[in-house]
ZAPA-132173 format. One record per residue (C-alpha): chain; x, y, z negated. Coordinates in steps of 0.001 Angstrom, whole numbers, padded with zeros to 6 digits. Layout:
residues N
{unit A	xx X	yy Y	zz Z};
...
This chain:
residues 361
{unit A	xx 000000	yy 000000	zz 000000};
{unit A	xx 001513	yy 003647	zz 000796};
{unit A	xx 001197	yy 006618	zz -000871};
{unit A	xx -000468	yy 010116	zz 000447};
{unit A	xx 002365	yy 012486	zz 001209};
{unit A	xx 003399	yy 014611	zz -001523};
{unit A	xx 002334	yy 017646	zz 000905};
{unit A	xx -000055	yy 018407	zz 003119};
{unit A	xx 001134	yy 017434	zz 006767};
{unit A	xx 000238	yy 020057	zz 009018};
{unit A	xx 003075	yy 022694	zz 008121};
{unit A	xx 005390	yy 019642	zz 008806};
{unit A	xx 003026	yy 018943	zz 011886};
{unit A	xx 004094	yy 022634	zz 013055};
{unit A	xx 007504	yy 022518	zz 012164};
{unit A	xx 008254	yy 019097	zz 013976};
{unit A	xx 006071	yy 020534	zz 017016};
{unit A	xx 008566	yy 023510	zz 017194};
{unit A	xx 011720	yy 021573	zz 017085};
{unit A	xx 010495	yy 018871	zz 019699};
{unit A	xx 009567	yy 021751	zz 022300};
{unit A	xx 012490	yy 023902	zz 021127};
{unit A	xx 014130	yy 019866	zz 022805};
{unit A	xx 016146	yy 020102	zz 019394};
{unit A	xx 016350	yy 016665	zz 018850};
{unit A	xx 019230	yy 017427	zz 015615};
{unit A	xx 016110	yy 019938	zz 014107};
{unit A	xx 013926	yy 017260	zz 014710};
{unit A	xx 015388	yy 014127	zz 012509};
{unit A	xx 016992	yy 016684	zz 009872};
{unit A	xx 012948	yy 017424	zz 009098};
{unit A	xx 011972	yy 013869	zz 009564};
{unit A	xx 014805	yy 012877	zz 006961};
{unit A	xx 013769	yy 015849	zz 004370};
{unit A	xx 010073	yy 014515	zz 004279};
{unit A	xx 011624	yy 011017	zz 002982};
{unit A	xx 013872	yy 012922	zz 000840};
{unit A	xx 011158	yy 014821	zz -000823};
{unit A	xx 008910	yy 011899	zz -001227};
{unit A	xx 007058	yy 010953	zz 001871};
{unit A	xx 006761	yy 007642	zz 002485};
{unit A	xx 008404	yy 006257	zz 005483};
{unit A	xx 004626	yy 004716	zz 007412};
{unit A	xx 003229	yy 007901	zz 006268};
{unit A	xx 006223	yy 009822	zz 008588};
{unit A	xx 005423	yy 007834	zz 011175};
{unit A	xx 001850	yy 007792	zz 011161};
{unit A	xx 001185	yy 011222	zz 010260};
{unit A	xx 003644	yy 013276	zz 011022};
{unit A	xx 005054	yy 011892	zz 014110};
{unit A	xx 001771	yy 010192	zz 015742};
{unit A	xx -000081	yy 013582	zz 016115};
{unit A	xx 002670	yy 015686	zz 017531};
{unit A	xx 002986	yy 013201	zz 019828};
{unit A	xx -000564	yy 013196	zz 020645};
{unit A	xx 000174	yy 017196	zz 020867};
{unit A	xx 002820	yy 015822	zz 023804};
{unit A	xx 000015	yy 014296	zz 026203};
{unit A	xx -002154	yy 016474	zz 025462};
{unit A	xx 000051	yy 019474	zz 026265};
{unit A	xx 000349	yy 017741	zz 029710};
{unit A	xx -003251	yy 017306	zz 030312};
{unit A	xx -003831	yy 021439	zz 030057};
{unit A	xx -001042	yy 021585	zz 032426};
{unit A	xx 001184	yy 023526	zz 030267};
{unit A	xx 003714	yy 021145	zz 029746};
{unit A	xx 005542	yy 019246	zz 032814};
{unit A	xx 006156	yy 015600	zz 033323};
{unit A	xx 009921	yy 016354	zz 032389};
{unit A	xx 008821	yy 018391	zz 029546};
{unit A	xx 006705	yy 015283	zz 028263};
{unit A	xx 009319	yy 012717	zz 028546};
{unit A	xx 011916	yy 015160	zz 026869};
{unit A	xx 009827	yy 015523	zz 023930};
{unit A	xx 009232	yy 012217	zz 023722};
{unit A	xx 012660	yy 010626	zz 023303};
{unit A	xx 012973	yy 013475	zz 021094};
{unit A	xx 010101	yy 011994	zz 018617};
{unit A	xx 011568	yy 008304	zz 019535};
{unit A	xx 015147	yy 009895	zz 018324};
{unit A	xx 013519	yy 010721	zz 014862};
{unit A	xx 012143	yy 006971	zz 014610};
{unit A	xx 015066	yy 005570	zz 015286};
{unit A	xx 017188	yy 008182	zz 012443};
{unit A	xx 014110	yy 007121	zz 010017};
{unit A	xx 014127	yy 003191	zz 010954};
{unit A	xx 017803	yy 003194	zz 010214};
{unit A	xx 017322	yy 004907	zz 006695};
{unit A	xx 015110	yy 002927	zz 005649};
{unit A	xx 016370	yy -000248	zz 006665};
{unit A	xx 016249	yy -002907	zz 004305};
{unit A	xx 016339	yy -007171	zz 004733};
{unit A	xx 013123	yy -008968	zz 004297};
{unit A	xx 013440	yy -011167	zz 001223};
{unit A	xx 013038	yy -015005	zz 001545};
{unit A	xx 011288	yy -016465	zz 005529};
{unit A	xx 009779	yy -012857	zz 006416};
{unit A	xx 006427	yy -013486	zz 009120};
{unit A	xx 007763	yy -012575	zz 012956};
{unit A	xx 005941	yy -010590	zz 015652};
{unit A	xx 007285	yy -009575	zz 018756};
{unit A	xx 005909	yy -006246	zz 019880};
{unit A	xx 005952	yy -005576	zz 023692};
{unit A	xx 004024	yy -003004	zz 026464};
{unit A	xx 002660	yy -004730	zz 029319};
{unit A	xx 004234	yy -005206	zz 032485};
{unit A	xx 004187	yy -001539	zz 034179};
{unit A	xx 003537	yy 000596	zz 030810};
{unit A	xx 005996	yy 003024	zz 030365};
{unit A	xx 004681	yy 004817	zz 027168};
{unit A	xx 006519	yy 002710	zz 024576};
{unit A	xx 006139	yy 005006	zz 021616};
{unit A	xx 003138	yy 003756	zz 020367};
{unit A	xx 004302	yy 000449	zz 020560};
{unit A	xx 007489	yy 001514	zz 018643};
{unit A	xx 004967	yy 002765	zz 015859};
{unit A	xx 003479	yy -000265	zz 015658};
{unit A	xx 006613	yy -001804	zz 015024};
{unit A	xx 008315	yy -000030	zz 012641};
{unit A	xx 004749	yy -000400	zz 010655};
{unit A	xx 005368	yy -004011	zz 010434};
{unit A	xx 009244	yy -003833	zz 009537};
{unit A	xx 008436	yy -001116	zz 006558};
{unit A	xx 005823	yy -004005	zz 005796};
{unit A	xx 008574	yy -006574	zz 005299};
{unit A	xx 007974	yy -008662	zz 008581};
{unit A	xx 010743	yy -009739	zz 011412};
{unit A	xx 010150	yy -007865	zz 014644};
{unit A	xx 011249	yy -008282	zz 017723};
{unit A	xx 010434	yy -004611	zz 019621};
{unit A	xx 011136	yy -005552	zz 023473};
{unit A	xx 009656	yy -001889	zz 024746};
{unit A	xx 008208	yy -000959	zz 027460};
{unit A	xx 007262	yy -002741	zz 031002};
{unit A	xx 007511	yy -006605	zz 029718};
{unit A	xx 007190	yy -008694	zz 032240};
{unit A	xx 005292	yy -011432	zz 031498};
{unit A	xx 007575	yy -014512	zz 032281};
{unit A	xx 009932	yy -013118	zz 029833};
{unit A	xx 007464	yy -012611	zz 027183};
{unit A	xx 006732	yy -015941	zz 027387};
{unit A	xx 010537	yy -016738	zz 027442};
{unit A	xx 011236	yy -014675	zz 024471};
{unit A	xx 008055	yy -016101	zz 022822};
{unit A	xx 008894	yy -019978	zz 023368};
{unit A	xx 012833	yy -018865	zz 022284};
{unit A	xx 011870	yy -017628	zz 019176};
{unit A	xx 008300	yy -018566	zz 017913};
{unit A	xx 006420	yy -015353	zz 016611};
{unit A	xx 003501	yy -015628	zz 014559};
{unit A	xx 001570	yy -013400	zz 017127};
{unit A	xx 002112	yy -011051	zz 019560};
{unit A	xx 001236	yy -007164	zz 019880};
{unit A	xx 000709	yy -006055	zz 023410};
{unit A	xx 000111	yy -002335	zz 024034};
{unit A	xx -000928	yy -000102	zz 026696};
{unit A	xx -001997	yy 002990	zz 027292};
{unit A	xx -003347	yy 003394	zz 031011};
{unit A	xx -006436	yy 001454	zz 031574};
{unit A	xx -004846	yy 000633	zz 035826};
{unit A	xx -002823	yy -002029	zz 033218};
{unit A	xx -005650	yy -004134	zz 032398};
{unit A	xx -005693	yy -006579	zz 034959};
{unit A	xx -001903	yy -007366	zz 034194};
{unit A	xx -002513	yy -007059	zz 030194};
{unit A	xx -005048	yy -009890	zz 031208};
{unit A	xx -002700	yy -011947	zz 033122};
{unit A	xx -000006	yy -011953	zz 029755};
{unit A	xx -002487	yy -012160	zz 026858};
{unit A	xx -003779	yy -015604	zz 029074};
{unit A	xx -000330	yy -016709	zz 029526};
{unit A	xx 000549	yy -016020	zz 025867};
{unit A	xx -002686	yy -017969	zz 024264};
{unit A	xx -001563	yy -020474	zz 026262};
{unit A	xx 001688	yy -021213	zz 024288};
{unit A	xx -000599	yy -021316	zz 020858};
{unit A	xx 000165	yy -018077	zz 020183};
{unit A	xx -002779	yy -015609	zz 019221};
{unit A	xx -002705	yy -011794	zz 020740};
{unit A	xx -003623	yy -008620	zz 018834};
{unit A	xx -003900	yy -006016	zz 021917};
{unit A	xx -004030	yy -001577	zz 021236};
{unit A	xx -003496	yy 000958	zz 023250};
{unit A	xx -005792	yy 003527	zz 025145};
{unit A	xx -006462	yy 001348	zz 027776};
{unit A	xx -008015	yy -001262	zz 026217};
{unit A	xx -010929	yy 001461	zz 025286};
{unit A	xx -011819	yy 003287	zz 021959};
{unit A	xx -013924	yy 000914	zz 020277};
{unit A	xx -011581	yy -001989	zz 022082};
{unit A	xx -014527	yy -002782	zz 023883};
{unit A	xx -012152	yy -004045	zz 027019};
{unit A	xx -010161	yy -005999	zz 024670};
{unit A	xx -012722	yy -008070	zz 024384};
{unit A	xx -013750	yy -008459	zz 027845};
{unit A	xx -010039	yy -009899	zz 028280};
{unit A	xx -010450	yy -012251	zz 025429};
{unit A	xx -008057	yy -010811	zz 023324};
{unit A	xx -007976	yy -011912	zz 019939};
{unit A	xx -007764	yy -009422	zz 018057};
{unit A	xx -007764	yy -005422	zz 018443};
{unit A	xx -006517	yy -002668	zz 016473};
{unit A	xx -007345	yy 001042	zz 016672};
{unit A	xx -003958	yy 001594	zz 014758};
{unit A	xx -000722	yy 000353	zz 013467};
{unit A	xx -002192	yy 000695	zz 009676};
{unit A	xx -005649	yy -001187	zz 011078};
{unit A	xx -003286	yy -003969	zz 012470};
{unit A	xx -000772	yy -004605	zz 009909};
{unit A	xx -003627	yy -004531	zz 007274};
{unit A	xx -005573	yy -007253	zz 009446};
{unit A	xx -002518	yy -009535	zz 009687};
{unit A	xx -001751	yy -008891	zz 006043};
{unit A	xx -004454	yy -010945	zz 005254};
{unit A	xx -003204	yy -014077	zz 006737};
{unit A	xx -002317	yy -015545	zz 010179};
{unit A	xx -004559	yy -014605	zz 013174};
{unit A	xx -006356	yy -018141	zz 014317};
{unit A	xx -004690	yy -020037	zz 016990};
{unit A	xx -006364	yy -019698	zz 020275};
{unit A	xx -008737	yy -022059	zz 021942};
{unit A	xx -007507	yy -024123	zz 024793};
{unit A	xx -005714	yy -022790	zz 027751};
{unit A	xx -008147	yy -020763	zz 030260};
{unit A	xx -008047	yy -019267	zz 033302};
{unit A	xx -008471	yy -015363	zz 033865};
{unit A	xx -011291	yy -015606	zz 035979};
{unit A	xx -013201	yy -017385	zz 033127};
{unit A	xx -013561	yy -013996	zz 030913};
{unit A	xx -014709	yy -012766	zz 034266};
{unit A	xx -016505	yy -014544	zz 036452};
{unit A	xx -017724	yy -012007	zz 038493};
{unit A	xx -014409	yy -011400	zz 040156};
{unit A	xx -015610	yy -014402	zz 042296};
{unit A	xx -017357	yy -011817	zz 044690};
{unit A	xx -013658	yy -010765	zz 045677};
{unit A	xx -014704	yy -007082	zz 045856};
{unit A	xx -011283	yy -006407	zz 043316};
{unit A	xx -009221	yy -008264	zz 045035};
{unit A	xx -010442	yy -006418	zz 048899};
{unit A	xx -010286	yy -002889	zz 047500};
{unit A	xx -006607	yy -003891	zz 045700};
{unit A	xx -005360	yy -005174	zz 048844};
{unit A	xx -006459	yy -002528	zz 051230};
{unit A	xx -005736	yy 000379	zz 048496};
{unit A	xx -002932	yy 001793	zz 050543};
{unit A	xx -005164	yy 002339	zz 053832};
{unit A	xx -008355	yy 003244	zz 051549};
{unit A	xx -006098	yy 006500	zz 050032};
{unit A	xx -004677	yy 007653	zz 053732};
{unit A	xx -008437	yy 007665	zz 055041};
{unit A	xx -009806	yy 009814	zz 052651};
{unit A	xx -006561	yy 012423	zz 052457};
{unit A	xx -007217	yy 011807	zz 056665};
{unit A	xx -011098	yy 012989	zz 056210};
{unit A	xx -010979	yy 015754	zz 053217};
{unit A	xx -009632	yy 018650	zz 054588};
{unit A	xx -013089	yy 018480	zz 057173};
{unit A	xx -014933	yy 017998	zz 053727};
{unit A	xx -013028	yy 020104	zz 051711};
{unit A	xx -011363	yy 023310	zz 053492};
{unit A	xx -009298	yy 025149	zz 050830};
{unit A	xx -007254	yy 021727	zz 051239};
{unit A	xx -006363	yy 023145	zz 054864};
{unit A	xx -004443	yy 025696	zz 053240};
{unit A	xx -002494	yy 023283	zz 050958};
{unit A	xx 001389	yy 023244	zz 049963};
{unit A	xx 003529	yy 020031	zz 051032};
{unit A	xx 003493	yy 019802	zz 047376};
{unit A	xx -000138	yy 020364	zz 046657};
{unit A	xx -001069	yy 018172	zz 049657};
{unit A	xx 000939	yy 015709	zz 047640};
{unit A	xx -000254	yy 015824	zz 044178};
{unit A	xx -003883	yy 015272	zz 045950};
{unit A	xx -002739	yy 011841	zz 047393};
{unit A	xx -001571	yy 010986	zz 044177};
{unit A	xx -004873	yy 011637	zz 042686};
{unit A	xx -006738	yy 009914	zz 045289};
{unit A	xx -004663	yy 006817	zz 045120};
{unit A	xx -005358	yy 007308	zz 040959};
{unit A	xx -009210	yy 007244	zz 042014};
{unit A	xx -008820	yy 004090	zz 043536};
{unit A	xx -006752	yy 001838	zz 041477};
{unit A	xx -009325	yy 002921	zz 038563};
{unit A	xx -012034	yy 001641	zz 040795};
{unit A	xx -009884	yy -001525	zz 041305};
{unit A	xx -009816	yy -001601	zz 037815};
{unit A	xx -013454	yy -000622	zz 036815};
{unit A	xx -014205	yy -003748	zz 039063};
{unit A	xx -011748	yy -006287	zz 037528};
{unit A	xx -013701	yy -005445	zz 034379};
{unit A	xx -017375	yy -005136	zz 036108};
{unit A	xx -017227	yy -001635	zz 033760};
{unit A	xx -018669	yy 001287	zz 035584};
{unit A	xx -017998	yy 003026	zz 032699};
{unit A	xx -014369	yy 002958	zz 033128};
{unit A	xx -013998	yy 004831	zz 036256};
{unit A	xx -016907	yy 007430	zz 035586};
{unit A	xx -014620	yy 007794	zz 031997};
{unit A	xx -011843	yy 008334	zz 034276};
{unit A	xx -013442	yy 010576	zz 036930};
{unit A	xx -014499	yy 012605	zz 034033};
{unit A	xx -011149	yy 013291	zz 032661};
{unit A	xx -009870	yy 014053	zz 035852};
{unit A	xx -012342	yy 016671	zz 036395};
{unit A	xx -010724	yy 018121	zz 033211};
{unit A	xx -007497	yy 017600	zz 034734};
{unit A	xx -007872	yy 019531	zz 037587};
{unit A	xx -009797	yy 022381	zz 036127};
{unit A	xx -006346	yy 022906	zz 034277};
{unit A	xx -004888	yy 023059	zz 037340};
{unit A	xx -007200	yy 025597	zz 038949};
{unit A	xx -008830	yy 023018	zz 041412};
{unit A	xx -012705	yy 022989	zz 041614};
{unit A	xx -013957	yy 019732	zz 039916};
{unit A	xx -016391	yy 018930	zz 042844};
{unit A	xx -013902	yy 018505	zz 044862};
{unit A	xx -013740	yy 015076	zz 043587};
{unit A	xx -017261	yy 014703	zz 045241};
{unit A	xx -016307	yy 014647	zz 049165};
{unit A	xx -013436	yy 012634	zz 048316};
{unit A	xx -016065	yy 009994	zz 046448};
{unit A	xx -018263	yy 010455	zz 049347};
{unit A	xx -015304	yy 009211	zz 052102};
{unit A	xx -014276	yy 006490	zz 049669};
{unit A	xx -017799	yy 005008	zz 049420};
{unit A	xx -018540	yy 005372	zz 052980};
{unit A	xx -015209	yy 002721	zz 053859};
{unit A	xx -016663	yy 000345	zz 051162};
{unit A	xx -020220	yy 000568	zz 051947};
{unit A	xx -020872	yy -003191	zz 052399};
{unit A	xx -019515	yy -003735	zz 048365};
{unit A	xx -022498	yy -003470	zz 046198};
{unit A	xx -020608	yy -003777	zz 042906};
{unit A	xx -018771	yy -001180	zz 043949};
{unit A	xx -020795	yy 001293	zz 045895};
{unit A	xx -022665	yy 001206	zz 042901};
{unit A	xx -020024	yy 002632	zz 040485};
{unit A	xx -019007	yy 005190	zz 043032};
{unit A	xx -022692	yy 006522	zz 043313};
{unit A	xx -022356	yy 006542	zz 038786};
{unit A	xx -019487	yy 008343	zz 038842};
{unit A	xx -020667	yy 010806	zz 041545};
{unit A	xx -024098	yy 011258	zz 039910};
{unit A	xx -021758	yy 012258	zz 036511};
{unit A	xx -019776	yy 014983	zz 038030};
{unit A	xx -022779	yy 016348	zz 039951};
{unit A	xx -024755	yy 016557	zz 036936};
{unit A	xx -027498	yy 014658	zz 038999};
{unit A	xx -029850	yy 011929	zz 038487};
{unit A	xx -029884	yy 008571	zz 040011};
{unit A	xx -030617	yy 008457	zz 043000};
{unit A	xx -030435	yy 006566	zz 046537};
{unit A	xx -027810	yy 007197	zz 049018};
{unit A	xx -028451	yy 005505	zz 052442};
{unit A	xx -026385	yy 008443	zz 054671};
{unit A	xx -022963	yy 008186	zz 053333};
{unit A	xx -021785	yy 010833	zz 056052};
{unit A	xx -022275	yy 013556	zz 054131};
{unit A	xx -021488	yy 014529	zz 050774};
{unit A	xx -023448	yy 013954	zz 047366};
């Protein structure tokens, strides 16, 4: 059980804040190392001091006013002050301590909530093996038959990782070895978790090591196959729109500046970052159809919107770009359907019928 910090956190909040976009990474672990010194306890550091300026980070670069450099600067700044704490608080887990191995899934990059999650479990007296980000799965299962782990954490943080996450938490249950899953992506209530048969989620590190500190997850059930969480991938309309993804993005950039003029005007650059955001779009639908969860991509569409209303781009110019994407995968029903959600969402309109996909909603 930890203790409530001696203080309250947000003048340390503002003070770690400064020195992480000041990118003084010395200012940064001298005030990490005062809090222990003046009675913070070390999960409390981590989890409330650290966490939210890192949640500061992303969402910094979601109002556009930090850049993608600026984000990755601050955070090996914050993984810098993890690493000064880990190593002063270091201690060796008396007797046969319980072993985890902590990992991201194949293709997630943000690591640092993973990191939190393991340092949670070391304070807590367990053996962890922290393999960071992008895991690919053959070497989880490597490191998992090499060394035995109680369980495994998997994290990640962009939902376009699901259908991979789904891939390694079925490959890892099939060694015997139960999978506790967090992470953005896997939704805030975990409600995709469950969809991919994890078994067990966490909201946080505390959440998980608390769960686990009551006694070994249960060993899972006999070795499945992905497609029997989801057995409406059998339609194929994932694995069509995956495949042609590439062709899907270059005919809507082809048919949006007709749709959407200002785009005629466009920067190299700003033509660009619009492909990028199309091809987003689309591996989210990919995605929202792995799961057969509309609400994914309208979730997604959503926060784009947001996105580019930091950016000073209209948000309905999403809509002729939904409008060329639907009209290519008119014969998909599953997913014709979620595009017609998504667009009703950003248009603020009802439900209705669309049977002229030539123009837009």
């Amino acid at each position: 059980m930890t203790l409530a910090p001696p203080l309250t956190p947000a003048p340390w909040i503002e003070q770690l804040w400064q020195s992480v976009t000041d990118g003084d990474e010395y200012a940064a672990t001298e005030l990490v190392l005062r809090a222990l010194d003046e009675g913070w306890e070390p999960e409390n550091i981590l989890l409330d001091l650290i966490a939210p300026v890192q949640g500061r980070v992303g969402e910094e670069w979601a109002a556009d006013r930090f850049t993608v450099a600026q984000e990755h600067a601050a955070t090996a700044i914050n993984d810098r002050a993890i690493a000064a704490l880990s190593h002063r608080t270091r201690t060796r887990p008396a007797g046969q301590p319980r072993r985890l191995a902590v990992a991201c899934v194949d293709g997630e990059w943000h690591a640092l909530p993973a990191r939190l999650v393991a340092e949670v479990f070391r304070l807590r007296g367990w053996h962890v093996d922290y393999l960071g980000a992008q895991v690919p799965t053959h070497h989880l299962i490597s490191h998992i038959h090499r060394t035995g782990p109680e369980a495994v954490a998997l994290s990640s943080s962009i939902a376009t990782h699901l259908p991979t996450a789904h891939a390694a938490i079925t490959a890892v249950q099939a060694t015997g070895t139960p999978v506790m899953v967090g992470g953005a992506a896997f939704g805030d209530r975990g409600q995709y978790a469950a969809l991919l048969g994890a078994d067990l989620w966490a909201p946080d590190a505390r959440t998980a090591a608390a769960r686990l500190h009551q006694g070994p997850l249960p060993r899972p059930a006999s070795p499945h196959q992905p497609v029997d969480d989801l057995p409406h991938l059998s339609d194929q309309e994932y694995t069509l729109v995956t495949r042609t993804r590439p062709a899907l993005v270059r005919t809507v950039m082809a048919g949006l500046a007709e749709r959407f003029p200002p785009m005629r005007d466009y920067s190299r650059a700003q033509h660009d970052r619009t492909a990028e955001d199309i091809a987003h779009i689309v591996h989210f639908l990919a995605t929202a159809l792995y799961l057969d969860r509309a609400d994914l991509f309208t979730g997604f569409l959503a926060w784009t919107a947001r996105i580019l209303d930091a950016r000073g781009v209209p948000a309905h110019s999403l809509v002729p770009a939904l409008d060329l994407l639907r009209a290519e995968l008119k014969d998909f029903p599953r997913t014709t359907r979620m595009i017609d959600q998504a667009t009703d969402h950003l248009t603020g309109a009802g439900p209705v019928h669309r049977t002229d996909t030539r123009n837009p909603a």
